[in-house]
Kinemage of the C-alpha trace (Angstrom):
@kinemage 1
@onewidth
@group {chain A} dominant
@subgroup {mainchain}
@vectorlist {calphas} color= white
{ca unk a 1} P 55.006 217.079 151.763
{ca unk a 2} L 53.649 220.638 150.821
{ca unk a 3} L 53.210 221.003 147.311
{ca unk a 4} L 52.259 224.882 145.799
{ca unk a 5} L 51.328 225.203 142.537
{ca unk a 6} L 51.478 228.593 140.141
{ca unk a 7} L 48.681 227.986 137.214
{ca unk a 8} L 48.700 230.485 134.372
{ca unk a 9} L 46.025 230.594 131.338
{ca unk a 10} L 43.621 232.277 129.104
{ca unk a 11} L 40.904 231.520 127.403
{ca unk a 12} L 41.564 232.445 123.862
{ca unk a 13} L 38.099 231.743 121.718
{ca unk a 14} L 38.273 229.849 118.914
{ca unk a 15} L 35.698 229.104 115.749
{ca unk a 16} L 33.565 227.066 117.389
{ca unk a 17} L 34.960 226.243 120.846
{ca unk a 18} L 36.246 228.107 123.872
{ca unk a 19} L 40.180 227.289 124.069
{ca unk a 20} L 42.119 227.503 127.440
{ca unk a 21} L 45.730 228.080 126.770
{ca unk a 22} L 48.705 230.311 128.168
{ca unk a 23} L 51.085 230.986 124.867
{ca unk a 24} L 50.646 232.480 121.645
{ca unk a 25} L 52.599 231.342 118.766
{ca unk a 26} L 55.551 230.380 121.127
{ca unk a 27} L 55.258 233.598 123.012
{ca unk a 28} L 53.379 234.788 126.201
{ca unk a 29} L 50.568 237.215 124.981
{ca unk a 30} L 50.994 239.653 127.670
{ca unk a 31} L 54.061 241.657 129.566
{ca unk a 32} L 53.081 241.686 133.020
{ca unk a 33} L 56.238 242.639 135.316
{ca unk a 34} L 54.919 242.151 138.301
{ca unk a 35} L 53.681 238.833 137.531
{ca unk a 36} L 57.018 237.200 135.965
{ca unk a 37} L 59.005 239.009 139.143
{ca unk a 38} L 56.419 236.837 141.675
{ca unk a 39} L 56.882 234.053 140.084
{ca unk a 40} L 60.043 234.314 139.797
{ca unk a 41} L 60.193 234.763 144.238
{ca unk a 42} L 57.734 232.079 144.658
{ca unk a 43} L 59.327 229.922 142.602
{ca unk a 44} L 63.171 230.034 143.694
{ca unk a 45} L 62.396 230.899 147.589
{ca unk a 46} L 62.668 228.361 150.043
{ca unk a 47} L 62.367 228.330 153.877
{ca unk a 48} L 64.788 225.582 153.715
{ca unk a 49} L 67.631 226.792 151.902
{ca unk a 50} L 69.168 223.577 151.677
{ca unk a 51} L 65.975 222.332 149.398
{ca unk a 52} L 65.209 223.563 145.810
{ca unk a 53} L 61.517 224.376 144.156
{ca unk a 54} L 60.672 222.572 141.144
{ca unk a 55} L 59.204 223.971 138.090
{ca unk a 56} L 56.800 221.812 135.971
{ca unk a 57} L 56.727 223.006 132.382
{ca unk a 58} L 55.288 221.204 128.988
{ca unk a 59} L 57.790 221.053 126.002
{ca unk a 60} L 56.373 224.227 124.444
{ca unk a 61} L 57.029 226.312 127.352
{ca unk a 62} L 60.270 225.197 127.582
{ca unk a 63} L 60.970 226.007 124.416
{ca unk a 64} L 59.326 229.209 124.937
{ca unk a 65} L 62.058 230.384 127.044
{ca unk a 66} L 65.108 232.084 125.582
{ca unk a 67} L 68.017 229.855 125.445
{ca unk a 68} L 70.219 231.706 127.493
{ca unk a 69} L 67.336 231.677 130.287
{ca unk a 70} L 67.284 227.593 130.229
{ca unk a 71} L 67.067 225.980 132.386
{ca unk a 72} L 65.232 228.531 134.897
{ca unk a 73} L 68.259 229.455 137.766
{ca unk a 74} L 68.053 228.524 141.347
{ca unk a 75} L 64.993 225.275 140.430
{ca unk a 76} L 64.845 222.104 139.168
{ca unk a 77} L 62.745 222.263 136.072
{ca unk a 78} L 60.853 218.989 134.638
{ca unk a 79} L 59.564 219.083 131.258
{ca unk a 80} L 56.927 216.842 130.149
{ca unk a 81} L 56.866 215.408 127.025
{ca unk a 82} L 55.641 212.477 124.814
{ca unk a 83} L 59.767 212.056 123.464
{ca unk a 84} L 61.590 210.257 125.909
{ca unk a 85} L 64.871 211.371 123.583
{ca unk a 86} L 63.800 214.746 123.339
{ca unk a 87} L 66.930 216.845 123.045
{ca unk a 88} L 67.036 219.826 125.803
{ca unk a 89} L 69.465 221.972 123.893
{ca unk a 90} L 71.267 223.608 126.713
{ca unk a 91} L 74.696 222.322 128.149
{ca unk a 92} L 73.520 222.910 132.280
{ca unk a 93} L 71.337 219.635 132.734
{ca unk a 94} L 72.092 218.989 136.324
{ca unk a 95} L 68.671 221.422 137.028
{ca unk a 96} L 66.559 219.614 134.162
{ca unk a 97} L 64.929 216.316 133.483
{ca unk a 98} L 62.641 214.689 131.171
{ca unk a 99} L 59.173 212.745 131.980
{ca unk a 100} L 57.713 211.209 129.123
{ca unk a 101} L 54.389 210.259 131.045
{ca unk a 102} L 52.767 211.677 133.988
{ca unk a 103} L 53.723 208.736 136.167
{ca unk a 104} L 53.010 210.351 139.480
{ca unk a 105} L 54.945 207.763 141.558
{ca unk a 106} L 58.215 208.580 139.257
{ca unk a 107} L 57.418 212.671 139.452
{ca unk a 108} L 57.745 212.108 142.792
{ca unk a 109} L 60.806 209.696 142.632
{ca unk a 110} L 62.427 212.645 141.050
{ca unk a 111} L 61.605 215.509 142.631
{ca unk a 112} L 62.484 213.855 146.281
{ca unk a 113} L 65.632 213.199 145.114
{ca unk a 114} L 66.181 216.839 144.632
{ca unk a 115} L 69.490 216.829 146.981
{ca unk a 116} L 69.780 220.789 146.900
């Protein structure tokens, strides 16, 4: 199995201590066109178009992302969180799932049976 991964952050200092982070009070701090429309290829583009991409996204990104953009089209998208309960507030949840732990034997589990 080939596994990609697409890291974003910044180091945002703090008081006393050097913070690594990627939002800012629920939003990204930066427009950058180019960067959401690569994402965006590498994350839905497939040499095996009968296989989907998975995105891997904490609670607070998901969040992040306008309603009417959740879940993210054409890729399953996991959120991790601590609430196993945690309501997803969107009505499409054949693309979205929950892990409440980093279990990598059940991220996995999922993510294989990906059937698209």
């Amino acid at each position: 199995m080939k596994v990609n991964l697409i890291v974003a952050g910044c180091k945002v200092l703090g008081k006393e201590t050097k913070v690594y982070g990627i939002g800012n009070k629920g939003q990204l701090p930066w427009r950058l066109k180019n960067e959401m429309k690569f994402f965006a290829k590498m994350t839905t583009t497939t040499k095996d178009t009968s296989k989907k991409n998975a995105v891997i996204m904490g609670r607070k990104t998901w969040e992040s992302i306008p309603e009417k953009f959740r879940p993210l089209k054409n890729r399953f998208n996991l959120i991790l969180t601590r609430n196993a309960t945690y309501d997803l507030k969107t009505d499409n949840t054949s693309d979205v799932a929950i892990c409440s732990s980093l279990n990598v034997r059940f991220l996995f589990k999922i993510l294989l049976s990906i059937d698209q």
